[in-house]
C-alpha positions in Angstrom: 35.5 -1.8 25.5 34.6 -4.6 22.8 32.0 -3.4 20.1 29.6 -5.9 18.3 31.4 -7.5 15.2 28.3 -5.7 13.3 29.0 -2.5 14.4 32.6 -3.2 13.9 32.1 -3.7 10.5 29.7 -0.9 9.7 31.2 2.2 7.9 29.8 5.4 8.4 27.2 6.3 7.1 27.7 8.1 3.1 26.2 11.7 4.4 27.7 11.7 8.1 31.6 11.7 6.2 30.1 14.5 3.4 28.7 16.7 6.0 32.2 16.0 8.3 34.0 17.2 5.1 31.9 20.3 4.2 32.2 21.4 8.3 35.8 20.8 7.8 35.8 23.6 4.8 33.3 25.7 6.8 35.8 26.3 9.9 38.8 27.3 8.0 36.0 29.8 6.4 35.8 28.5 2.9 32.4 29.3 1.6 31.3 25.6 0.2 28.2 24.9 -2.1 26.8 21.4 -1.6 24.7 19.6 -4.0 24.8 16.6 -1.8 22.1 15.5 0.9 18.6 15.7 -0.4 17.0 17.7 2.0 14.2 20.1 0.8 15.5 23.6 1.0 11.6 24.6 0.2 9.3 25.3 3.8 6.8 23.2 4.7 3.4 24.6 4.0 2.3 27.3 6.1 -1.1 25.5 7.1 0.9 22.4 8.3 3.5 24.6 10.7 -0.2 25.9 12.0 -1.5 22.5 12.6 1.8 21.5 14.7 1.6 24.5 16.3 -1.7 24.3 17.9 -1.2 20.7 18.9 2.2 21.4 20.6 -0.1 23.3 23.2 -2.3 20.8 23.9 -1.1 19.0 26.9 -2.3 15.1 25.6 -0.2 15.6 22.9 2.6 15.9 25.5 2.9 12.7 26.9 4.5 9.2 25.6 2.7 8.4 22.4 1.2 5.0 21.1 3.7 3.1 19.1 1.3 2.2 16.2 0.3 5.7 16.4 -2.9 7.3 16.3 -5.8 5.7 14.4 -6.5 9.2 12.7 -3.5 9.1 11.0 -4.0 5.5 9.7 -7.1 6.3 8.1 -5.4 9.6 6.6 -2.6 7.3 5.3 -5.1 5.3 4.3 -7.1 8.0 2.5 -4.1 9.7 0.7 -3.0 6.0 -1.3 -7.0 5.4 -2.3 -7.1 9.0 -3.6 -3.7 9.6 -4.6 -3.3 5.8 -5.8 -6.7 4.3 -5.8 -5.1 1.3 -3.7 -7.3 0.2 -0.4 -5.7 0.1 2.7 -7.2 -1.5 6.3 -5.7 1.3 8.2 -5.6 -1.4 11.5 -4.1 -4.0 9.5 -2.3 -2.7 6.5 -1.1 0.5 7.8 2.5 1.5 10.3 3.0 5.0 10.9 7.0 5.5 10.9 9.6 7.2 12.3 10.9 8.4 8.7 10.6 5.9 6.1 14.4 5.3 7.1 13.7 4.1 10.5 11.2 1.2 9.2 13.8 0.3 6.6 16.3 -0.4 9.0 13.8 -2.5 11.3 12.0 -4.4 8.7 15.0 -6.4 7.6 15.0 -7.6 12.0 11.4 -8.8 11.2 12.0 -10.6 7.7 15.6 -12.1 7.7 17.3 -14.6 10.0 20.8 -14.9 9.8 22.4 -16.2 6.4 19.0 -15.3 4.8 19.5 -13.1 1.6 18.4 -9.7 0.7 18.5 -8.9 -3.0 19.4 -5.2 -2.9 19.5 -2.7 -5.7 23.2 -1.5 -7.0 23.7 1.5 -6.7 21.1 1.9 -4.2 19.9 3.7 -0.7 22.4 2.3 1.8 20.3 1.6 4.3 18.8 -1.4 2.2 22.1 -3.3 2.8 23.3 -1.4 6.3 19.8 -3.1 7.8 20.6 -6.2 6.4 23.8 -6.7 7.4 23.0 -5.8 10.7 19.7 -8.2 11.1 22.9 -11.4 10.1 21.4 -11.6 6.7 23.5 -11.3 3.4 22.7 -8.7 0.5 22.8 -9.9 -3.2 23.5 -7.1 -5.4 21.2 -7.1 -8.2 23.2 -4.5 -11.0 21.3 -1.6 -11.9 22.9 0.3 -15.4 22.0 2.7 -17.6 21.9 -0.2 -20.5 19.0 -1.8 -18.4 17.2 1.3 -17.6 18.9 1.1 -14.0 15.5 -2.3 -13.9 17.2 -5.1 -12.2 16.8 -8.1 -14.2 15.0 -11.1 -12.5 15.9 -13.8 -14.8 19.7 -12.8 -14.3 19.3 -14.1 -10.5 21.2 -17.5 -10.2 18.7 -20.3 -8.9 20.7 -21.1 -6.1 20.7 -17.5 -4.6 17.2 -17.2 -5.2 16.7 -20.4 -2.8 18.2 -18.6 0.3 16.2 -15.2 -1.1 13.7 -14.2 1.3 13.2 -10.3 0.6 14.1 -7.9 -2.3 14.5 -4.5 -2.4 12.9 -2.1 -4.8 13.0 1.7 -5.2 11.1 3.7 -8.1 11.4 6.3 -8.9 15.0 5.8 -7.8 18.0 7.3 -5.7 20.5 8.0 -6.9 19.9 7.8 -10.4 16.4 9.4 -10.9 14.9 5.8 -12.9 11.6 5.2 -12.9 9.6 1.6 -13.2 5.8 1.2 -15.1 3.2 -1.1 -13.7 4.6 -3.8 -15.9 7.8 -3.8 -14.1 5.8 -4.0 -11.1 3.6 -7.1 -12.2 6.5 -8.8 -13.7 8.2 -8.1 -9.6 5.0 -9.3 -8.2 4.9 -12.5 -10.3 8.5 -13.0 -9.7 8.2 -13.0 -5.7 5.2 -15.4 -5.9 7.4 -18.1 -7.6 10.1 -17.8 -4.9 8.3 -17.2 -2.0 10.0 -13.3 -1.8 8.6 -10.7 0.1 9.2 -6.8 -1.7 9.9 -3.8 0.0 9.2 -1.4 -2.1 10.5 2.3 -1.3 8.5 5.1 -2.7 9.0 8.3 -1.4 9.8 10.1 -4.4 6.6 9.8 -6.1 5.2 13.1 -5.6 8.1 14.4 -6.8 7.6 14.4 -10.6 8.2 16.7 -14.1 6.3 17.2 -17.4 3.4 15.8 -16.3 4.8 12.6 -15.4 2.7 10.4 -12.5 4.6 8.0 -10.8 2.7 4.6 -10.1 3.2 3.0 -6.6 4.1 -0.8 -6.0 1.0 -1.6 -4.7 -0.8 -0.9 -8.1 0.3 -4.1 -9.0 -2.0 -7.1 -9.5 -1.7 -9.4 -6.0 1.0 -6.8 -4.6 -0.1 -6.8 -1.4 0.2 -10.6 -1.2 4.0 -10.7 -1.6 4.9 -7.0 0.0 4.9 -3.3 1.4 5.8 0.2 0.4 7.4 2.5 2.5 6.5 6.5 1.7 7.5 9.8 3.7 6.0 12.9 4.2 9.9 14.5 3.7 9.9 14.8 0.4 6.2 15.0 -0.1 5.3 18.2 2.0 8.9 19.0 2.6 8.6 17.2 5.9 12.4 15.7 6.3 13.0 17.0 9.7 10.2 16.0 11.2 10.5 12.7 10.9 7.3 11.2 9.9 6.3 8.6 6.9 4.6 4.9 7.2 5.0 1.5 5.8 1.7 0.0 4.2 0.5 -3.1 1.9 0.9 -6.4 3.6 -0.8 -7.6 7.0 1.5 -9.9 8.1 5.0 -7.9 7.6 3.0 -4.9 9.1 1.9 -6.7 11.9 5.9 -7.9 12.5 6.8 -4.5 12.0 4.6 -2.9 14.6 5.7 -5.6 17.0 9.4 -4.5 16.7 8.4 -0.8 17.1 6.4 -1.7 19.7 9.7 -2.9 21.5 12.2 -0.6 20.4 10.1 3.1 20.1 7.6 5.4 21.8 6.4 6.3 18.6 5.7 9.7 16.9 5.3 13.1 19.0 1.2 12.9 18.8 1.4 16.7 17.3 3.7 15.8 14.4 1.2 12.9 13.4 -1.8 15.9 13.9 0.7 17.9 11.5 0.7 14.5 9.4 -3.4 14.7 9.5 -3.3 17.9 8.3 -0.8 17.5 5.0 -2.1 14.2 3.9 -6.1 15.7 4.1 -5.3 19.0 3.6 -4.7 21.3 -0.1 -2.4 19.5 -2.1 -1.1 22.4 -4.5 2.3 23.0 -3.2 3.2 20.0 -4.0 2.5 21.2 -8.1 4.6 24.0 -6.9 7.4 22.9 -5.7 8.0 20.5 -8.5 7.6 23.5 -10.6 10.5 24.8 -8.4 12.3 21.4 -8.8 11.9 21.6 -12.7 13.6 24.4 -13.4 16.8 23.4 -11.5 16.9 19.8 -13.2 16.4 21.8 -16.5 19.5 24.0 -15.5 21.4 21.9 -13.6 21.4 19.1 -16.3 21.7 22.2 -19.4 24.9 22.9 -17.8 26.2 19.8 -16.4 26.0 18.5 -20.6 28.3 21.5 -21.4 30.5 20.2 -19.8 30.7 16.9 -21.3 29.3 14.9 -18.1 26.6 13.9 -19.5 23.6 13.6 -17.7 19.4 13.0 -18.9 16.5 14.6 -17.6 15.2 12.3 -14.8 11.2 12.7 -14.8 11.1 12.0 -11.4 12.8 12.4 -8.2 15.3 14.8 -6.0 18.1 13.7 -7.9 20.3 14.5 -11.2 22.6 11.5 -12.3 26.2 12.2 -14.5 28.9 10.7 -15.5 32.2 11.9 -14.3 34.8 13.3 -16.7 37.4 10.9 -18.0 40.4 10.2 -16.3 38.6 10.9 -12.7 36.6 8.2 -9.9 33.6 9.4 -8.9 35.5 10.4 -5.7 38.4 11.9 -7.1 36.3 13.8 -9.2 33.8 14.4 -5.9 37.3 15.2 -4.1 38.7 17.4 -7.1 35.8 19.8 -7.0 35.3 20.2 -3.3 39.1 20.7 -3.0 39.1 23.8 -5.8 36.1 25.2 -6.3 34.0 24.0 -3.0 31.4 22.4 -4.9 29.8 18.9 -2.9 28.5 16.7 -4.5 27.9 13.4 -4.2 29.9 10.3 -5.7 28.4 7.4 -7.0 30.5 4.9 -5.5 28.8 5.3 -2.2 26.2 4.1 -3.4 27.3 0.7 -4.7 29.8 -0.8 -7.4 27.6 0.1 -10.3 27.7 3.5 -8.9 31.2 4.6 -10.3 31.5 6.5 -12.6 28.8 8.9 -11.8 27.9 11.5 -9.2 24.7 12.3 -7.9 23.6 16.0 -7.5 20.8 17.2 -5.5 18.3 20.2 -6.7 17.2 20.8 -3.6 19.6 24.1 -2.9 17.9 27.8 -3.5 18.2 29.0 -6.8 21.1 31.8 -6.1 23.3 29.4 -4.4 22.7 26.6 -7.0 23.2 29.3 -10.1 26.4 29.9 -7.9 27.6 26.2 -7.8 26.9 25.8 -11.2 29.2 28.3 -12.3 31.9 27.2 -9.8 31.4 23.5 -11.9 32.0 24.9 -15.0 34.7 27.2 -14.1 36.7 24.1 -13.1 36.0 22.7 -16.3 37.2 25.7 -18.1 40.5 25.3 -15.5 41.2 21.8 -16.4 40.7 22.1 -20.2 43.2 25.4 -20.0 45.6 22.6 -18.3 44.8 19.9 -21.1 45.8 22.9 -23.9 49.3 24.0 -22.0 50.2 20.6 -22.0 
């Protein structure tokens, strides 16, 4: 058999080889502690579960369901961003219900790039940004994300004669891995920038409900003329704790919606009609576990990043977003050091290299573990620490 030389090319994917490795630890019955996919361990509200449940009986809600879903749930969508955002969305026009915000990541680089074309993609970053570009022929530019630069990509670093091929960039605030967030001047300044080059933004934002000390993430689409130059794509996963249900939307410009909906429309059924009721219900529904949960979220980044300083791997408060970013100890790769822990004290977590160049150095941890089992990985962390400093005395 002779693959495609795309798929040839294409690694796995980051949390398909972590969850191989933690299953690999499982079956020789090592008890492992992961810090590393950021999947809500919190329920989804009880009144949403209802919702689903009620529709699942209905017999309509049975059958193959319209690609651009149904127009209740764009007007909901629609709704949520006025209220939550105060941004006005034509739910016809403006508005594509998703499979996951992953799924309409991956097709809207199909619909934007031709082959050659160039993607400027964040570094570190989501891989899917440069997995779907690859795969639609085009080439991504990595635009470097530090800690120096407030992990803000720098416009004015972007030589001209990249910028002339550039026909998308990708944006994602606040941000995985490294818990940044960006200010409605950022966003301006982004909008202004993709004017003069004719670029359209993707703008991925699902992390904006998830927030700390009062902090209120802004959305792309804030931005003065944003929806002239580009979309956001949000999720209900992180949101409402929604991840396995696969449900979020792309919104903000006609035209790239319009392209996107024509690609679903070829390559999906759409979303089962009683997850999009479900949908209906979260985004009109009581927002107040959403407060909650962050409260949850809180006082694991508090801890997590209390301890993670003690020993020496410096890490800061993120005010947004699933995520704690650290440096690794000296002397260690982020996957040696990923590889170190896992091997003696069955902790996962995430190295930063997976995400991109700019990514060494520093591992990602996820807070979204129950309290007992993250207390419990925590302590495994520093008890390695305490083990290799006994090592550094003896020698």
């Amino acid at each position: 058999m002779r693959l495609s030389h795309k798929v040839e090319k294409l690694p796995p994917y980051l949390f398909v080889e972590i969850s191989r490795k933690i299953a690999e630890k499982k079956a020789k019955g090592e008890d492992v502690v992961s810090f590393g996919i950021g999947d809500p361990d919190i329920p989804t509200p009880a009144h949403i579960i209802e919702r689903l449940c009620k529709e699942a009986r209905i017999p309509a809600n049975q059958r193959y369901p319209e690609s651009e879903g149904l127009p209740a749930l764009r007007q909901a969508i629609a709704a949520w961003y006025e209220k939550r955002f105060g941004v006005k969305l034509d739910p016809d026009k403006e508005v594509a219900p998703l499979i996951g915000s992953k799924e309409g990541i991956a097709h809207i680089a199909f619909c934007l790039l031709d082959p050659g074309d160039t993607a400027l993609v964040p570094d570190p970053g989501y891989p899917v940004y440069a997995f779907g570009t690859n795969l639609a022929g085009g080439r991504p530019y990595f635009l470097n994300l530090t800690e120096k630069n407030g992990y803000l990509p720098e416009f004015n670093r972007i030589p001209e004669n990249i910028l002339e091929k550039t026909k998308v960039m990708w944006l994602n605030y606040p941000n995985n891995p490294t818990g940044a967030v960006a200010d409605l001047d950022f966003f301006n300044k982004a909008v202004e920038f993709a004017k003069k080059y004719n670029i359209c933004i993707c703008h991925d934002g699902p992390y904006s409900e998830v927030a700390f000390d009062g902090y209120k993430p802004v959305s792309f689409l804030q931005a003065e003329g944003a929806k002239d130059v580009g979309i956001e794509f949000h999720s209900l996963s992180k949101s409402f704790n929604m991840t396995g249900w696969r449900i979020g939307m792309a919104v903000g410009n006609a035209e790239a919606i319009d392209a996107l909906k024509r690609m679903k429309s070829n390559l999906d059924s759409g979303i089962p009609q009683a997850i999009q009721y479900a949908a209906i219900e979260a985004l009109n529904g009581p927002q107040d576990a959403i407060k909650e949960h962050n409260d949850i979220y809180q006082r694991r980044r508090d801890l997590v990043v209390e301890t993670l300083n003690k020993m020496g791997l410096q890490a800061q408060l993120p005010k947004a977003s699933l995520y704690v970013w650290a440096k690794v100890p000296e002397g260690f790769t982020s996957a040696e050091f990923a590889a170190d822990l896992l091997d003696k004290v069955g902790v996962v977590v995430t190295p930063g290299s997976g995400y991109g160049r700019n990514g060494e150095g520093y591992v990602r941890l996820s807070l979204t573990i129950q309290d007992a089992i993250l207390i419990k990985g925590l302590s495994r962390m520093a008890d390695w620490h305490d083990s290799k400093n006994i090592m550094r005395y003896k020698r």
